[in-house]
C-alpha positions as CSV (number, residue, x, y, z in Angstrom):
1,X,-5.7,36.3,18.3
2,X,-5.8,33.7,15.2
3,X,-6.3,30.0,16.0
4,X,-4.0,27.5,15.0
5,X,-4.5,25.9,12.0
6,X,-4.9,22.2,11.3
7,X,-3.4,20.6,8.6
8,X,-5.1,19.9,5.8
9,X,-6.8,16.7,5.3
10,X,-6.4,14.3,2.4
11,X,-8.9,13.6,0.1
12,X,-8.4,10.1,-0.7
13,X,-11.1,10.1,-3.9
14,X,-9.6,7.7,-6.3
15,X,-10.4,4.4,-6.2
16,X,-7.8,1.2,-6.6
17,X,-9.7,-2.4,-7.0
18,X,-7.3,-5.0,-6.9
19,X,-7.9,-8.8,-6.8
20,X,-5.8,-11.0,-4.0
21,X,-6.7,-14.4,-2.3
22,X,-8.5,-13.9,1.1
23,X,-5.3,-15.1,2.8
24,X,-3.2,-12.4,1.4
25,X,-6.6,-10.2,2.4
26,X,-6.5,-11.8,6.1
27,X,-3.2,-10.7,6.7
28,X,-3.3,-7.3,5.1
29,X,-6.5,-7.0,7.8
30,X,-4.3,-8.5,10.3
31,X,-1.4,-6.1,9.9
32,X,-3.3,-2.8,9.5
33,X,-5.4,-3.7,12.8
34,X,-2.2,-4.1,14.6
35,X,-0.3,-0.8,13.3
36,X,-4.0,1.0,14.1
37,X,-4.8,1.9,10.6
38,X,-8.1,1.4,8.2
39,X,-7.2,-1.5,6.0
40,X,-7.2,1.4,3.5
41,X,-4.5,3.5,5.2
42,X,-2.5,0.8,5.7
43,X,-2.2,-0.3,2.2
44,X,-1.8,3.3,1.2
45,X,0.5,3.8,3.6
46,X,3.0,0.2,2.3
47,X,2.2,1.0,-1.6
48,X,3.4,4.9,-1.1
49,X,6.9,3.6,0.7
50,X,7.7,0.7,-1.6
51,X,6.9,2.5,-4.6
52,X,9.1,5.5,-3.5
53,X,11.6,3.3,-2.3
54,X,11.6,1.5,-6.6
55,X,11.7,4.8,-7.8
56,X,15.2,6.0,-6.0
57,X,16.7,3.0,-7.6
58,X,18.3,3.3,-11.0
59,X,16.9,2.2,-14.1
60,X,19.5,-0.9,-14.4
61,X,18.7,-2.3,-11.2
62,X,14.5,-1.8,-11.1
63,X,13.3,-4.4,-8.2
64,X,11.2,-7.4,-10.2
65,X,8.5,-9.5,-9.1
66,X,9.9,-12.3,-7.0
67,X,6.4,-13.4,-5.9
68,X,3.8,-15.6,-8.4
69,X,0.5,-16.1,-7.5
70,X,-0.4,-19.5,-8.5
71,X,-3.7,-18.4,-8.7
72,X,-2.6,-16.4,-12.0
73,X,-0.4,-19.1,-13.6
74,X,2.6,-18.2,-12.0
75,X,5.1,-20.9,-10.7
């Protein structure tokens, strides 16, 4: 008899550096340690929905940034 197979795992190999205040880091920490995910996963996880989510919208009515860093010279 064949055993089951697993599914195949993911081979998360690209690398995304992004720069962020260490509050917006603290809570990012904060949130994936209370959904029981690696930082990583989490933000994987949030970035895959939302940008799935701006894609099914049309053209016309693209979501735009509502939030400026300060930090970056944003009001």
């Amino acid at each position: 008899m064949d055993e089951p197979r697993s599914p195949a795992k993911r081979h998360h190999d690209r690398p995304m550096q992004i720069r962020m205040t260490q509050e917006l880091l603290d809570l990012i920490q904060l949130a994936s340690e209370k959904a029981g995910l690696s930082t990583s996963g989490w933000v994987r996880d949030r970035l895959g929905r939302v940008a799935r989510r701006e894609l099914r919208v049309t053209a016309d009515e693209t979501p735009r940034q509502a939030y400026r860093d300060p930090a970056d010279g944003g009001a």
